[in-house]
N, C-alpha and C positions, 0 to 999 in steps of 0.2 A: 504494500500500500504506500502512495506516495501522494505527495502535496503537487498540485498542477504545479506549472510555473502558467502557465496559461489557464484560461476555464475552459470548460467543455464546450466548443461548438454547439448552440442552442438552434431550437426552431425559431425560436423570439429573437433571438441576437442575429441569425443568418436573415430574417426576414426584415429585420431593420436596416441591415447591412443592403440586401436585394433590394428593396424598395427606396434606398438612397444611392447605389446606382456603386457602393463601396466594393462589389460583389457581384460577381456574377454568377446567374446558376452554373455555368459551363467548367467555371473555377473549380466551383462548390462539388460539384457530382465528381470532377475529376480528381479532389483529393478523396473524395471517401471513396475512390476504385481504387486510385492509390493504395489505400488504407486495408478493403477488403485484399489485395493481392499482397499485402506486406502479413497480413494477421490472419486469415480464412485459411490457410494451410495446416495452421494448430487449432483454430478454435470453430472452425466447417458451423459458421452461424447459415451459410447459404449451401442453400440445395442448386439451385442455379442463377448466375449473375448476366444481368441481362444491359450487358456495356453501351452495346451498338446502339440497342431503343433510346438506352438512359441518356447517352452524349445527342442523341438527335432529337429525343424531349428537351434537352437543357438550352440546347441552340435555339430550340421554338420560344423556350421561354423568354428566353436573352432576347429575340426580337422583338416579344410582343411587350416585355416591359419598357424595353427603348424606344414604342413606340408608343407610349402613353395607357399601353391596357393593361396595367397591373392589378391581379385578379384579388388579391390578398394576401393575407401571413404564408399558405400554405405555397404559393405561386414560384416554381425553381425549388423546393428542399427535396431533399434524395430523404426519400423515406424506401421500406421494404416490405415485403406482404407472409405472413405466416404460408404457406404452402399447404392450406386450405381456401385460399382465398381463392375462387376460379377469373381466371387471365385470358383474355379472346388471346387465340393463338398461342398461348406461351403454357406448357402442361402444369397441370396442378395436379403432384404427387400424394399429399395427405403423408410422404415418407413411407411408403407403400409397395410394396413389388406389386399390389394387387390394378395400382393405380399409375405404374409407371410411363405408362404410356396415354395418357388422360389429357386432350387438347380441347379445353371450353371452346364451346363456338363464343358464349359472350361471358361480360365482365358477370362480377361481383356486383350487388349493388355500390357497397363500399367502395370497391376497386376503381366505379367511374366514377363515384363525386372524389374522391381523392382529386385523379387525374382528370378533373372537369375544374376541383379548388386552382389547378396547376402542380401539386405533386408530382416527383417524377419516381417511377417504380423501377430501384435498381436492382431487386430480383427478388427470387422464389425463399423463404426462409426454411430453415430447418423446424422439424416440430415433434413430438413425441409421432407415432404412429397411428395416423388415426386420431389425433389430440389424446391419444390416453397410453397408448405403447411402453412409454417409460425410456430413459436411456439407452435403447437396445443398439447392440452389437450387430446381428446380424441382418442388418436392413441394406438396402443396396447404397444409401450413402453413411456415411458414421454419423453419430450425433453429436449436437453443441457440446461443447464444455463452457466452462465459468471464467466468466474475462480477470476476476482478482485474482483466478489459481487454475491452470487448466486439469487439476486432479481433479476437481470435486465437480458436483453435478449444478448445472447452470438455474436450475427448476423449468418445470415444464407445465404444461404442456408446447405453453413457445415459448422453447427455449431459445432457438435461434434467433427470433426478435429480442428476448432480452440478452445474449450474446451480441448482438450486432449493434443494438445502442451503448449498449455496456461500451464497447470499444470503441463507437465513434465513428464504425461503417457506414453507416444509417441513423439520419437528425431524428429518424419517428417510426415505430413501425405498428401492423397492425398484428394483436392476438385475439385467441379467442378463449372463453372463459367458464367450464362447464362447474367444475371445483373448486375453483383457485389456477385458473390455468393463465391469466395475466396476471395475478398479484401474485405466485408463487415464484415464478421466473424475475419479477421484480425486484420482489425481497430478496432473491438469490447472485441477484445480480447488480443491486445497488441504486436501480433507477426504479421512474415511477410509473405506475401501470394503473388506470383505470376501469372496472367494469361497471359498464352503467347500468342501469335499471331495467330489466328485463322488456326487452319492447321498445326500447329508445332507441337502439342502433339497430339496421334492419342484417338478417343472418342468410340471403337469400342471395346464394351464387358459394354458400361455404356449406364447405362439407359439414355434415350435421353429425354430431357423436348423440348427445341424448336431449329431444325436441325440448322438453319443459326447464330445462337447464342451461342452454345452451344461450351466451351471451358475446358480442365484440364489441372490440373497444382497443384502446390505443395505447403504448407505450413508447416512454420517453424519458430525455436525460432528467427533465423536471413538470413539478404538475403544471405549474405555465403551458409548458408543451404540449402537454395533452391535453388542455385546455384549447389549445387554438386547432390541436389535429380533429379532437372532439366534432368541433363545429360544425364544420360541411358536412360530415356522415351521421352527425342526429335527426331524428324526424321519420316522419311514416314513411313506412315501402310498402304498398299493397300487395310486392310479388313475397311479401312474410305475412303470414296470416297470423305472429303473434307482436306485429308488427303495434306499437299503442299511435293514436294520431291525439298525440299530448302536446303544447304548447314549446318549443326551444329555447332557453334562456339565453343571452349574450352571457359566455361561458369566462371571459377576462373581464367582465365589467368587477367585478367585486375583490380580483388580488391586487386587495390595497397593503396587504402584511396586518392586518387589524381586525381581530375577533373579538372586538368587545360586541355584547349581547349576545354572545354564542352559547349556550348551554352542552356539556359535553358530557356525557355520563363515560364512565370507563368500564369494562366489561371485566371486571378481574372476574370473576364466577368463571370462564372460559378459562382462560392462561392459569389461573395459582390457584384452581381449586378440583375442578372437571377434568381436565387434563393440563397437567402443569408444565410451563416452558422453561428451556434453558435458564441460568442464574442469571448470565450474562440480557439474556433476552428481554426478561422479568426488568432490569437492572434499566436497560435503554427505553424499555416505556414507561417507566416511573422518573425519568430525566426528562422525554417529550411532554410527559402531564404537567412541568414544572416549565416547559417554556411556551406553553399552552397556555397557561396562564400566565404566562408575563405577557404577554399578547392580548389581555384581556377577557380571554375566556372566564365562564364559570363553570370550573372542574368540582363532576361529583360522583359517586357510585351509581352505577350504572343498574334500574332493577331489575329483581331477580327474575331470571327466565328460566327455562325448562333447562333441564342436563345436557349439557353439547353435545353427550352423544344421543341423544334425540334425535335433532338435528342430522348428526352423521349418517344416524341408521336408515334413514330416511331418503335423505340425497346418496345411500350406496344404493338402496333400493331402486329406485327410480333410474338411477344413470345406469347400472348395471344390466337392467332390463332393458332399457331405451335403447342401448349403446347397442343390445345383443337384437335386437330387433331391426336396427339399418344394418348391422351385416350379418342378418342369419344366412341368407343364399347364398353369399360367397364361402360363409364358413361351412355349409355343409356341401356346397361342389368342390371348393380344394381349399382345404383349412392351412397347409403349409405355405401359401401365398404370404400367410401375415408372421411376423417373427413372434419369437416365445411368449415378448411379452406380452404383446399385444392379447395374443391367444387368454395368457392365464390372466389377463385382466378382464375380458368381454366373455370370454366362456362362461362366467359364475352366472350371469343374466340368466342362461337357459334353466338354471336350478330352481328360479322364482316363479309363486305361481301367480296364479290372473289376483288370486286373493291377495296373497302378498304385496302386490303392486298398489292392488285398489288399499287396502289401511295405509301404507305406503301416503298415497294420496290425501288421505283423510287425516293425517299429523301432518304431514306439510300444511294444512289448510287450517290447521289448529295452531303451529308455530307460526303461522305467515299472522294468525289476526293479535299474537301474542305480541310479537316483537312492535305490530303497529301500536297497538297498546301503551308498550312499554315507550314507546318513542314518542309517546302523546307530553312527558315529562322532557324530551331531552331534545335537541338539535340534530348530535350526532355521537355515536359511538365509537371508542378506540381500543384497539388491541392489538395483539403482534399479529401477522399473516400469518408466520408460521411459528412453530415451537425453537430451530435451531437457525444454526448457519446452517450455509450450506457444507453439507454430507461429503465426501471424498466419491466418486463413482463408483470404486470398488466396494463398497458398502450399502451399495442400494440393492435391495430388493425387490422383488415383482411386487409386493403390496408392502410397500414402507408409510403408502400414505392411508394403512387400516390399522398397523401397528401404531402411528403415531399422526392421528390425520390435522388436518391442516384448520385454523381458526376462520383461514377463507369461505369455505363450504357450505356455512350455512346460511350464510346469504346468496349465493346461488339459489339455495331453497327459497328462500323469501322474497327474491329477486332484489336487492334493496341494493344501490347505489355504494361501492366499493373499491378505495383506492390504496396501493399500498405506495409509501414514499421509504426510503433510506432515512434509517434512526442512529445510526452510526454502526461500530464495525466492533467484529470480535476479536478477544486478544492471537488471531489466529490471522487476523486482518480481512478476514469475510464478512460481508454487509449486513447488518439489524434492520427491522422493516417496524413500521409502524401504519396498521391501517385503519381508516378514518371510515366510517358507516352515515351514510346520511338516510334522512324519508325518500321515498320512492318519487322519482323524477326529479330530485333536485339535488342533482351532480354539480349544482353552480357553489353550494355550499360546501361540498367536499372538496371540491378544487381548491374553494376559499382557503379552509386548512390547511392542505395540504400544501399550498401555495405559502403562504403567510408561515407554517414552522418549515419549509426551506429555506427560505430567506433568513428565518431568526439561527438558526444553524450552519456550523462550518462546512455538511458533508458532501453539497453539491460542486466544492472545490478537493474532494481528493478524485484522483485517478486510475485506474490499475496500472501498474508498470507497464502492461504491455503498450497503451496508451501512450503514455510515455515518452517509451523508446521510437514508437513511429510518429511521435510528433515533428 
């Protein structure tokens, strides 16, 4: 772990730069190719890098800003798409032998308001299997590793987006979020990752793992960032039928660094009592609670809710069954298509019966009106994403996140507005997370937080070495 001499390349700082003429996209896309062919050899954030488009989007943009159509913040930044995301012409693998050959005729919805904002997509990212695979070895490309250490495991399910911002390949990129699968790669990776509110971002052109859980949303160096990637891709899709057609807030109007009148309940019942995190972990969210409140918040105990593993049991039921239902047909015409883990993660689905599922159903529906409840007292909730640093990869298991599941999770159940930012680093020098829970559809106030304690903190100014050295 190292102190920049520089800061991180921002969306906010490149788009200030872009739009004042200090910068050109052409510049910009060609040091982060630089970047991914200096770093992508060790740390494979990408499945395929797509040079030639990116340099001949960056030259379009370069025209049309010099010619007075400057589109907005996102207009020129090299951002990268999770390899779920389907790309006209360019394959969308899911990390897949099943899918290796898989050419969308058309975009994402995502994918064209990106490149309608003016983003430029310099390729396919790495992602667990399927969003749920896990680290696996024997997939036809290797998987991320972790940009502060390439032993350990980057967190996933995009990992390759949180590898790829991690190191500065890519100013933004898009994941998706069934568990914890943008805040876990976050927290593992030091930057910030948002899942928004079930129905705010539309899923329509992305591989589906499990329909009632399945969230996107954006990750980046800081929540500013996601804040402005946010923007263009909230809002109704009709081609998603869980698609909500709710109001858009302007997503930067409110990171003033200032939470006074924020009420903030803290969820210790989850981390120190339910299932308990790291010392260290424990340690970095009762430091955020203290500059939460120098900030102006009013920090309080958060009430009590049902047992997390509620929750757990609940969201494994549902995604496990869900998951096994979009690939029963491939798994029973050739199950050795998908690698180990994928198999011994989606297989257990088939154990469950229609009963199971349905109670399943009916706790989710009893936590979902709980936590509304409970949030009738508060603003927003905080807790760690996850229990640890990040894991060594040789240490990961096919179900490490049932042995010790993740704080994320059950807001996926709830669908409830979930960001995770960098709360600083362990004595090992691997990133702490801190994730900020807001009411459903207002991501503008989780930004707020999240925004306001980066700025009151050092950590958006360290870098990984690797970083670093290809500065």
């Amino acid at each position: 772990m190292s102190n920049a001499a520089a800061p991180m390349m921002t969306i906010a700082r490149a788009a200030k730069l872009i739009e004042q003429r200090k910068i050109s996209p052409v510049e910009l896309v060609d040091r982060c190719l630089k970047r991914i062919a200096s770093l992508d050899g060790t740390y494979h954030a990408f499945i395929e890098v797509l040079a030639e488009s990116a340099q001949a989007e960056a030259l379009k943009a370069e025209k049309e800003i010099m010619a007075g159509h400057y589109k907005g913040p996102m207009h020129g930044i090299p951002i990268g798409l999770k390899d779920i995301y389907e790309t006209r012409g360019v394959r969308t693998t899911g990390h897949s032998k099943v899918c290796a050959d898989h050419i969308p005729e058309t975009d994402a919805t995502t994918t064209h308001l990106l490149a309608q904002a003016g983003a430029i997509n310099l390729g396919k990212l790495s992602t667990w299997e399927f969003a749920i695979g896990g680290p696996s070895f024997d997939l036809p490309w290797p998987p991320a590793v972790n940009p502060w250490n390439a032993a350990h495991d980057p967190g996933g399910s995009s990992s390759g987006t949180g590898a790829a911002v991690g190191l500065g390949m890519v100013l933004g990129g898009m994941g998706s979020d069934t568990g914890g699968s943008i805040r876990f790669p976050a927290a593992m990776c030091g930057i910030a990752g948002i899942k928004p509110t079930y129905g705010r971002v539309s899923r329509a052109g992305v591989l589906p793992l499990a329909f009632s859980l399945d969230h996107t949303g954006p990750m980046a160096w800081t929540a500013e960032d996601c804040a402005l990637m946010l923007q263009p891709v909230a809002g109704h899709d009709p081609r998603d039928p869980a698609s909500a057609d709710v109001p858009v807030a302007d997503y930067t109007a409110g990171l003033n660094g200032n939470l006074k009148g924020l009420r903030v309940g803290v969820l210790r019942q989850f981390y120190e009592r339910d299932s308990v995190a790291d010392a260290d972990v424990i340690a970095a969210l009762d430091e955020a609670v203290t500059v939460l409140k120098s900030l102006g918040a009013e920090v309080v105990e958060a009430p009590p809710l049902s047992p997390f593993g509620d929750y757990i049991s609940a969201a494994f039921i549902m995604s496990r069954s869900e998951s096994y239902a979009v690939h029963e047909e491939t798994f029973k015409a050739n199950p050795n298509l998908f690698g180990s883990l994928a198999r011994q993660r989606i297989l257990p689905g088939a154990l469950f019966s229609a009963a199971d599922y349905i109670q399943a159903m009916r706790r989710r529906r009893e936590l979902v009106n709980e936590l509304a409840v409970a949030m009738q007292s508060v603003d927003l909730l905080v807790l760690p994403s996850v229990a640890t640093a990040a894991p060594r990869l040789e240490d990961m298991t096919p179900h490490f996140n049932v042995t010790r599941p993740m704080y994320t999770t059950p807001f996926n159940l709830t669908g409830s507005p979930a960001m995770s930012v960098c709360s600083g680093f362990s004595a090992a020098g691997l990133p702490l997370s801190l994730q900020i829970v807001g009411r459903p559809f207002d991501e503008a106030t989780v930004l707020r937080a999240g925004d306001a304690y980066e700025r009151a903190t050092e950590w958006r100014g360290r870098l990984p070495d690797a970083v670093m050295a290809a500065a």
